[in-house]
C-alpha positions in Angstrom: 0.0 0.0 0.0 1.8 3.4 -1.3 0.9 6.7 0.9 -1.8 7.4 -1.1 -4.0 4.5 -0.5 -3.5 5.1 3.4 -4.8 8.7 3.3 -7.6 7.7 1.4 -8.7 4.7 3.7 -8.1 7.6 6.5 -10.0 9.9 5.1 -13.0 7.4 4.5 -12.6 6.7 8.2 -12.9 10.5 9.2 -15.8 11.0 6.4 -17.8 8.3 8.6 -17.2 9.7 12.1 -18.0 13.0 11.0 -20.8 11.5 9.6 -21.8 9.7 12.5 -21.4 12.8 14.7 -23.3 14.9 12.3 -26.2 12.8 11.8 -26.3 11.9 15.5 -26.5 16.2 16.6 -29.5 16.5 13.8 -31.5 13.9 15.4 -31.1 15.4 18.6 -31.9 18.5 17.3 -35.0 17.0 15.7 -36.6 15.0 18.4 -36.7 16.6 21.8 -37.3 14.5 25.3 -39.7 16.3 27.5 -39.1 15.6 31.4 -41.8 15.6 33.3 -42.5 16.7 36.9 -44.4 14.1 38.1 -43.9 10.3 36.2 -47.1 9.7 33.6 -47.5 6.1 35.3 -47.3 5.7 38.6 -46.3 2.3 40.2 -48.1 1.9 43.3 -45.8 -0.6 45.8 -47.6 -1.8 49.0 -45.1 -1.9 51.9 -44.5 -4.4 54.3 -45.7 -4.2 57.6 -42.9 -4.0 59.9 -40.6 -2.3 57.5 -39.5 0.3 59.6 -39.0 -1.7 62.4 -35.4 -1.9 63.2 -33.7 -5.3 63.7 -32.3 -5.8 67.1 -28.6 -6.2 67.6 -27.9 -10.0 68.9 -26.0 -10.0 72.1 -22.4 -11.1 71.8 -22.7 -13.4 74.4 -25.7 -15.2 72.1 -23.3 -15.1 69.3 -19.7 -16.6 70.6 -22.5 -20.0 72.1 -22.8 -21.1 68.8 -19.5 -19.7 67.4 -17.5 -22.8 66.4 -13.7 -21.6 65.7 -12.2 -24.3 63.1 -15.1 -22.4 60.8 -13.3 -19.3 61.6 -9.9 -20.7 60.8 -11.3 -21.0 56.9 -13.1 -17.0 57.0 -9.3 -15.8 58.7 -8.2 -16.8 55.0 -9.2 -13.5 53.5 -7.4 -11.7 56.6 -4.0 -13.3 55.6 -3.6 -11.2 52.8 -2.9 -8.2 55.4 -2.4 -10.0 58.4 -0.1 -12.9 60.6 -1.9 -14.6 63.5 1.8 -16.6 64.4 3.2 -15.9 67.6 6.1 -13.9 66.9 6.0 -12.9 63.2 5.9 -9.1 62.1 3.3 -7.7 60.8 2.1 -7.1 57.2 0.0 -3.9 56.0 -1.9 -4.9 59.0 -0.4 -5.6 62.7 -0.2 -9.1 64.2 -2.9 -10.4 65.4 -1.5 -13.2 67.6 -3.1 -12.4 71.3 -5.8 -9.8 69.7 -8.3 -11.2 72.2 -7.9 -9.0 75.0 -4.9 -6.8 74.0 -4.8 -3.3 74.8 -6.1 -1.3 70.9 -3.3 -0.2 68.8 -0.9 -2.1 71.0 1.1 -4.2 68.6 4.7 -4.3 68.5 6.4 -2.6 65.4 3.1 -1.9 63.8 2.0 2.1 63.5 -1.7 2.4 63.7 -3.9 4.8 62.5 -5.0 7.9 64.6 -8.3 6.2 64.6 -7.2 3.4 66.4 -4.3 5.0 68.7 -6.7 7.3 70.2 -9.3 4.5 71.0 -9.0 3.2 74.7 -9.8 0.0 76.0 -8.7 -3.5 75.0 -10.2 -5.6 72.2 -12.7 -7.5 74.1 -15.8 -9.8 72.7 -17.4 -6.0 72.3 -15.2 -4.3 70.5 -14.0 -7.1 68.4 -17.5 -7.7 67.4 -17.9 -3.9 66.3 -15.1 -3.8 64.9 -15.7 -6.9 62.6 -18.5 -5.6 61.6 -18.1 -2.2 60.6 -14.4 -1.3 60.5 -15.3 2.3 59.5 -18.0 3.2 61.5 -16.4 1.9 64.5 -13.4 3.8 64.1 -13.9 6.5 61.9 -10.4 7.2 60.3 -9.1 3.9 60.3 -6.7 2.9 57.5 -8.3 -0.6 57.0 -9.2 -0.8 53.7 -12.3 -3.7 54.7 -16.0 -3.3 54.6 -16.4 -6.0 57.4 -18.3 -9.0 58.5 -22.0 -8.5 58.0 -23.1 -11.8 59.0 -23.2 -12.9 62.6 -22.0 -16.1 62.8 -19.1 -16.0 60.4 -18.3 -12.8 63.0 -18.9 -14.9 65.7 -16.5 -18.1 64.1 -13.8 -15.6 63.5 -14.0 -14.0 67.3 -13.7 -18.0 68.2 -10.5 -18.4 66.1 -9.0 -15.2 67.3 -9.3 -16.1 70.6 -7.4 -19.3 70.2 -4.9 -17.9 68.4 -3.0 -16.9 71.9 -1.1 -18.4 74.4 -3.6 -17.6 77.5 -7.3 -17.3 75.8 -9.9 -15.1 77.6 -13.2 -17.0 78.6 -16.4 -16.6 76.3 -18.9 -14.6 77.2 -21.6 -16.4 79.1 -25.3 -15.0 78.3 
């Protein structure tokens, strides 16, 4: 193919966008969509009785008696990525969590936490592990885990279970 040939299939090319563009404005400009303030059908939905109840928040006592941990050896597989649970090894993006189970919060060695977390008192007890879990964000706002947590209870509840064993002196469960 000589020069010539190429800037003719090129031009050919350009010829159809142009085209294409052209024809695409007129049509606009031709046919007009009118929004309406109020839809011309309305779909009338009947709503469930009980819908604005809210749901109430299960004890953590009531979860951690069913919570069975070998099931929350296979859900710590997606924490691996970002965190160890063996005694003595460093941490990752995210601190060791050998012990969590009633540590102080933000009290990992060689790991620098977030504000978020630093500024939280307390130790990471059934509680705070369980709000935590399930809504890493909204439970410390600021908080440099990048996790949308653990929405359902019992896979929370078989990860708590896991946790806890993963220590050389586990805390007791929380009786109801």
């Amino acid at each position: 193919m000589d020069t010539l040939e190429i800037s003719k299939v090129v031009g050919v090319g350009c010829a159809a966008m142009l085209a294409f563009v052209g024809f695409s404005e007129i049509s606009h400009g031709l046919i007009s969509v009118d929004n309406l303030a109020e839809p011309a059908y309305a779909i009338e939905v009947a709503e469930e009785e009980g819908a604005e109840e809210e749901v109430e928040a299960v004890s953590v006592a009531t979860l951690m008696a069913s919570a069975d941990a070998d099931a929350g050896a296979r859900g710590f597989r997606s924490c691996q990525a970002c965190h160890n649970i063996a005694e003595g090894a460093g941490a990752k993006q995210g601190p060791n969590l050998w012990g969590i189970v009633g540590r102080d919060i933000a009290a990992a060695d060689g790991f620098s936490y977030s504000s978020a977390l630093a500024d939280k008192d307390g130790v990471w007890d059934w509680e705070a592990l369980n709000g935590f879990l399930l809504d890493p964000k909204g439970w410390a706002p600021g908080t440099k885990m990048a996790y949308n947590g653990i929405k359902k209870d019992g896979d929370r509840a078989n990860l708590m279970a896991y946790l806890n064993e993963q220590s050389g002196d586990p805390i007791a469960l929380p009786e109801e």
